[in-house]
N, C-alpha and C positions, 0 to 999 in steps of 0.2 A: 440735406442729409438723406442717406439711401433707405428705404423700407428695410423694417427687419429682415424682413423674410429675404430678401435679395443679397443684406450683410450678410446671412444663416447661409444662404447658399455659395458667395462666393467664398466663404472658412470651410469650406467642406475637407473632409480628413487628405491629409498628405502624405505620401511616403515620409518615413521618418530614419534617418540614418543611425541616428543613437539608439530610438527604441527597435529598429533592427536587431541591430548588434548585439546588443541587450538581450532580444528576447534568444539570439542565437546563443548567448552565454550562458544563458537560462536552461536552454533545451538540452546540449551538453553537460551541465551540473545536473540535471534529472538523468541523463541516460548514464552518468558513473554510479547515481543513487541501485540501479542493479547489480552491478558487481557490489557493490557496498554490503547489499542487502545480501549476496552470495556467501562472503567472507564471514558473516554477521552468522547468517546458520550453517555454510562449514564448520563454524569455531562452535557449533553449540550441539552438533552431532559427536555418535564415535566416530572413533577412527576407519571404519570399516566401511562409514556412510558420505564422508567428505568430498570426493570427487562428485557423488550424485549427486549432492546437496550445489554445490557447486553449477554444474550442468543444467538442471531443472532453473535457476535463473539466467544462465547464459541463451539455454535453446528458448527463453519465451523470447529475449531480444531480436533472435534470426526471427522465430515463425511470425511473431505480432509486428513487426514492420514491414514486412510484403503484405502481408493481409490486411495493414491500415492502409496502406498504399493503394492495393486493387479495390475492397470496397468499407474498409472500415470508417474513414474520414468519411466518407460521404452518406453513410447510413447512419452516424452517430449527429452529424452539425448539419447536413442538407436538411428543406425545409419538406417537412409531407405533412405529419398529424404531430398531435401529443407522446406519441409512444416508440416513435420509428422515424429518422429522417431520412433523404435521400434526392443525392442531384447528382443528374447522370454524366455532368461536366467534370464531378471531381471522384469517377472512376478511375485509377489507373494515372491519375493525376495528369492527363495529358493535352486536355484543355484548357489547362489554367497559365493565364498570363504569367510572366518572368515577375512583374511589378501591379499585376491586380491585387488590390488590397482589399486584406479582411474586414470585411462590413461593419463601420462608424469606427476605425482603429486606423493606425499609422503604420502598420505592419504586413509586407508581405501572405496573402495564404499560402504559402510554401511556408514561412516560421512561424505561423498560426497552426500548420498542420504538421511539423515534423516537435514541435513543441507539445500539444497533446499526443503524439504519437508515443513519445518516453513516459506517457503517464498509461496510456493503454500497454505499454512493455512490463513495467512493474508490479503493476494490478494484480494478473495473475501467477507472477513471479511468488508474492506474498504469501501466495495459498502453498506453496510446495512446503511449506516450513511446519505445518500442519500436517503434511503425509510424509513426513520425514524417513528413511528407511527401508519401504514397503513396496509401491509401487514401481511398476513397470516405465524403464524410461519412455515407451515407444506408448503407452498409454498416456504417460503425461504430455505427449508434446499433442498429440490429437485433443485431448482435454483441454489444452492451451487453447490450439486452436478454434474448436466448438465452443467453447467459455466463453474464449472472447466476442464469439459473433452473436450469441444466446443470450449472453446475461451481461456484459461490459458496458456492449455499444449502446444495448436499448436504454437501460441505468444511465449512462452519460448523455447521451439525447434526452432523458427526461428533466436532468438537473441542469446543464446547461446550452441544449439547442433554444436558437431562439423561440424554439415553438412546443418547446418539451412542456410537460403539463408541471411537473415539480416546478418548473423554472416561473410559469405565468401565476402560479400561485402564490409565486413569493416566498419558495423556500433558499434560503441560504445556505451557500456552500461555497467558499471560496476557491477551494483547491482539492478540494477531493473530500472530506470526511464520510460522504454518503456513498459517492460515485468508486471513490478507490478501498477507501478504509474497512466497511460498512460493508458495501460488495464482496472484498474478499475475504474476509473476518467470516461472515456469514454462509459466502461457499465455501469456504472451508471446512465450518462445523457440517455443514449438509454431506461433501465429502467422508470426511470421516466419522460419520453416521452408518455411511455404508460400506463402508472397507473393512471397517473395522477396527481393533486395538492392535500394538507391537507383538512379537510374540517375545515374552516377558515382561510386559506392563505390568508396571507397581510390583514387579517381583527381582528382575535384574538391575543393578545399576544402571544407567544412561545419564551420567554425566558429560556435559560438556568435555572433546578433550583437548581443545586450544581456547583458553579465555584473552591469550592477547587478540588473536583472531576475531575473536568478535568483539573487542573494544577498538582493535583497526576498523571495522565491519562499521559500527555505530559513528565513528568519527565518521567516517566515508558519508554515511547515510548523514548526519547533522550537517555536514559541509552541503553538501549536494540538494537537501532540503528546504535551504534559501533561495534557490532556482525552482523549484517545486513550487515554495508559498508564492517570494516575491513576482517571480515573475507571471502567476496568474493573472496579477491586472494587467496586463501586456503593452507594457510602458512604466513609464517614471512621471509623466507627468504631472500630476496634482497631489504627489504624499502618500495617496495609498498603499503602494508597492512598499514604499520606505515602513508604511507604520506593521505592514505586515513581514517586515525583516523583522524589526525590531522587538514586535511578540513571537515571531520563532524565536528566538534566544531566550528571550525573560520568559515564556511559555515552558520548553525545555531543560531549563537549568532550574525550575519550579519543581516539575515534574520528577527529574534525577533525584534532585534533594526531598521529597515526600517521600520515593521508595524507599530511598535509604533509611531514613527515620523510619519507617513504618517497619521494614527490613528488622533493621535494630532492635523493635521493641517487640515485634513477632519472633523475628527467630533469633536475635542477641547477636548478629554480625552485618556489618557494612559490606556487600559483597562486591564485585567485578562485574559479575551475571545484572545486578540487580542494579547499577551506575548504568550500566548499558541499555538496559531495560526500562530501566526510568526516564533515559532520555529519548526514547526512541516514543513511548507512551505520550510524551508531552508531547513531540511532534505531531501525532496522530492528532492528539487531541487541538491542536491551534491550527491544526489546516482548515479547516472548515470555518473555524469561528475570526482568524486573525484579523479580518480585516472590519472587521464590525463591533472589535474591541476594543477597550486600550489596555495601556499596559500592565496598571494596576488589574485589570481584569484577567490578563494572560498571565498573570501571577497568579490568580484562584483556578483558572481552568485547568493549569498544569498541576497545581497542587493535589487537586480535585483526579485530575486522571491518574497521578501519582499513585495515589493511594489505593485509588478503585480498581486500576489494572493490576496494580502489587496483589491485592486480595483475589480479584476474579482468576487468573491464573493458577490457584489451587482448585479452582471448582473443576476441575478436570476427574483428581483422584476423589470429590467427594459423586460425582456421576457417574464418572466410570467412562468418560470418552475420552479418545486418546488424541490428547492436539498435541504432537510433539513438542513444538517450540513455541508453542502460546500464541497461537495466530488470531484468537479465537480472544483471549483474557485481554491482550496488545491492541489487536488492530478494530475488532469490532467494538468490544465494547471503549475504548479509547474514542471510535467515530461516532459512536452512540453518546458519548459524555459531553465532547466538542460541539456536535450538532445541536444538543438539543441545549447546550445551556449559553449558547447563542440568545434566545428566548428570556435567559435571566438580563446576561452583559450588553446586550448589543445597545449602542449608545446613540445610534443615530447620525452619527460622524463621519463613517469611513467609507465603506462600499455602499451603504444600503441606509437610509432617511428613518428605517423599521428601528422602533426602541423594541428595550427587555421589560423584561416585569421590573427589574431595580432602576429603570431609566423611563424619561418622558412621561407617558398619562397611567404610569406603569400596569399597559395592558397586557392579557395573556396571548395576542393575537400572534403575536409571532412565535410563541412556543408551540401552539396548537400548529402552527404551520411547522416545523420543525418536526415535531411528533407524526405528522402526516406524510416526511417526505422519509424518515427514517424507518415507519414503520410498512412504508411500501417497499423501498429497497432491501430494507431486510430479508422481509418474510419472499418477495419475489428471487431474489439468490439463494438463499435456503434451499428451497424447495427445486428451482431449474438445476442448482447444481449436485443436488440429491441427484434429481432425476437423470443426469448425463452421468454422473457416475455410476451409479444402477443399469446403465444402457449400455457403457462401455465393459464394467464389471461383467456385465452375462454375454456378452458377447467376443473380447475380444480377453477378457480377462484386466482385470487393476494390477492387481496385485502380484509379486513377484513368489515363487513358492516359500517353504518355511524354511529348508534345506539352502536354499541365497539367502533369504535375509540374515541366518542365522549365522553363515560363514561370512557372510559382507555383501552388501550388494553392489560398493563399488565393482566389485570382481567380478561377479556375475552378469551386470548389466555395462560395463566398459572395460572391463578384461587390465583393469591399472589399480594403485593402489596410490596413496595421496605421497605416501612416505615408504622411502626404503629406507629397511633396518637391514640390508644383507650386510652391507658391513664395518654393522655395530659388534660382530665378533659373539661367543659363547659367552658362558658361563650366565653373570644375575643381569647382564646386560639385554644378553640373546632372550632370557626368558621371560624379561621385563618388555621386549620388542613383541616378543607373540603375544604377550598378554594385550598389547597396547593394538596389534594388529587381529586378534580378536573382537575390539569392543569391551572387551567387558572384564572385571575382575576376578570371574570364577566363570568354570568352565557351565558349558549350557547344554545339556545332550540334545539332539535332532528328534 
């Protein structure tokens, strides 16, 4: 019989045709989850703001794929320290073998690297949804681009390069809670810290004004979600992929049904807004945790984000900052509820041998790490994306004047409009169109 070690080496990982294919199916289901997310805050802005709202996720897909291409992939997974990677083979990606494969996996690094590429696309896609209306498009897409190279890559080399400090510590993060969720939930309140509020926050209406639109939006993004989760463990082989399908649904459809309840007894209606909302909270919250759970757990965690993100998304009007579309009540604190109650559920089972406090010798050891990786991603996006907004605001300007926002800024900053009413004809029709191509239901003077 052969020495271990000689069996260990002759199983060394193989190209694998299925988990190819796979993780390519994977990577396409994540890169529709952006227009998803498009359609999603189209339908939750006015009328006035839809084509921006629109565009601000289409231009981060252009700008963040040349830029993961030239040096994002290799500043985020190359190996250098704890805080920073970098291998000057996968600049430009034009050293890298057709069939060299990603380190101890069966997968291509071409679909290892066009695979996180649609998670660095959406990242800061999220945070537009929070400066809904206001800014400059020519501002946003440099912000995109500085974001990403400032605050994304370093945050993602910390949680999962092999040499990231989050990672050898042992904090858990399956698919994003900390790296995507957490990140931009967080730069975005930093953002609009410094921009500033609407003009007419908490005074004019700003009602959603397509809710099929973002119920398309939310489908889009749930469908597309299961490339997201499952395919983080990048294969099918031993279950875990599968068991983290299975807690995005049970996670999600927890979560839907908490807001609603919760909805119901707060404000006495089952909404559309709040169905959409609820499922999209659960998502947030099972990316991080799904594979370290089980099912019954991804039942409390979605319950759990349900309700917390239902309530935290009012904390806006009681502070006084303006997250338009809840980027901030959705994405961060959902990555903040995910991450850290990992720490209660985790079972020992799936991705990770670490229990929770309700599992194994029930220590706190893994919460304390959870709180450790959550509270360094935090407060470091907070504060970096404060500061690039601050840098770009006094210099090239954020924000658009009050005179655009106030007429629409699709017009101003794309010169189109999402919808033509010319002809819907006079009368209560015609003046139901302007009101509808205003934004708002009473007039707003400049």
């Amino acid at each position: 019989m052969a020495p271990a070690a000689i069996t260990l080496a002759a199983e060394a990982p193989k190209l694998s045709s299925a988990n190819t294919g796979f993780m390519l199916i994977c990577s396409a289901l994540v890169l529709l989850m952006t227009p998803g997310l498009a359609f999603f805050y189209g339908g939750m802005v006015r009328v006035k703001s839809t084509l921006n709202m629109l565009m601000m996720s289409f231009v981060s897909i252009g700008i963040v794929t040349i830029l993961w291409v030239l040096y994002g992939f290799s500043l985020a997974f190359g190996s250098s320290n704890g805080f920073i990677g970098f291998n000057s083979d996968w600049l430009g990606m034009s050293n890298v073998g057709l069939t060299e494969l990603w380190d101890g996996y069966t997968i291509p690094i071409f679909v290892f690297m066009v695979f996180q590429m649609m998670f660095a696309v959406i990242t800061p896609a999220l945070i537009s949804g929070a400066i809904a209306d206001r800014v400059k498009f020519s501002a946003w897409a440099l912000f995109v681009a500085l974001w990403l190279t400032i605050v994304y890559v370093p945050v993602a080399h910390w949680v999962w390069g092999a040499d990231g400090w989050a990672y050898k510590l042992g904090v858990i993060d399956f698919a994003g809670g900390t790296a995507v969720h957490i990140n931009a939930g967080a730069g975005a309140l930093g953002v609009i810290l410094v921009i500033g509020k609407r003009v007419g926050f908490k005074k004019d209406p700003m009602r959603p004004h397509s809710l099929p639109l973002v119920m398309l939006g939310a489908g889009l993004l749930w469908f597309g979600w299961f490339g997201f989760n499952a395919g983080s463990w990048l294969g099918n082989d031993d279950g875990v992929g599968a068991l983290m399908f299975v807690n995005t649904q049970v996670a999600t459809a927890a979560a839907m049904l908490a807001w609603l309840a919760y909805e119901k007894i707060r404000h006495g209606a089952f909404t559309t807004l709040g169905a959409a909302s609820g499922a999209v909270a659960g998502l947030v919250a099972i990316t991080p945790s799904g594979g370290a759970i089980s099912p019954l757990g991804a039942i409390a965690v979605g319950a759990i984000a349900g309700v917390a993100c239902a309530a935290a998304v009012g904390l806006k009007f009681r502070f006084g900052y303006d997250d338009s579309l809840d980027v901030v009540g959705v994405h961060m604190v959902g990555g903040i509820i995910g991450s850290l109650l990992i720490g209660f559920f985790a079972t020992g089972k799936g991705q990770s041998t670490a229990t929770g406090v309700f599992y194994g010798d029930h220590s706190f050891t893994q919460l304390w790490k959870q709180f450790a990786g959550v509270g360094a991603v935090l407060g470091y996006s907070l504060v970096a994306s404060a500061v690039l907004a601050f840098l770009l605001d006094k210099t090239i300007g954020m924000r658009v004047t009050e005179d655009e926002e106030i007429s629409g800024i699709d017009q101003a900053e794309h010169a189109e409009t999402a919808y033509d009413f010319s002809g819907a004809g006079g009368g209560v029709v015609g003046s139901v169109s302007a009101a509808a191509l205003a934004g708002t239901s009473k007039k707003v003077d400049a």
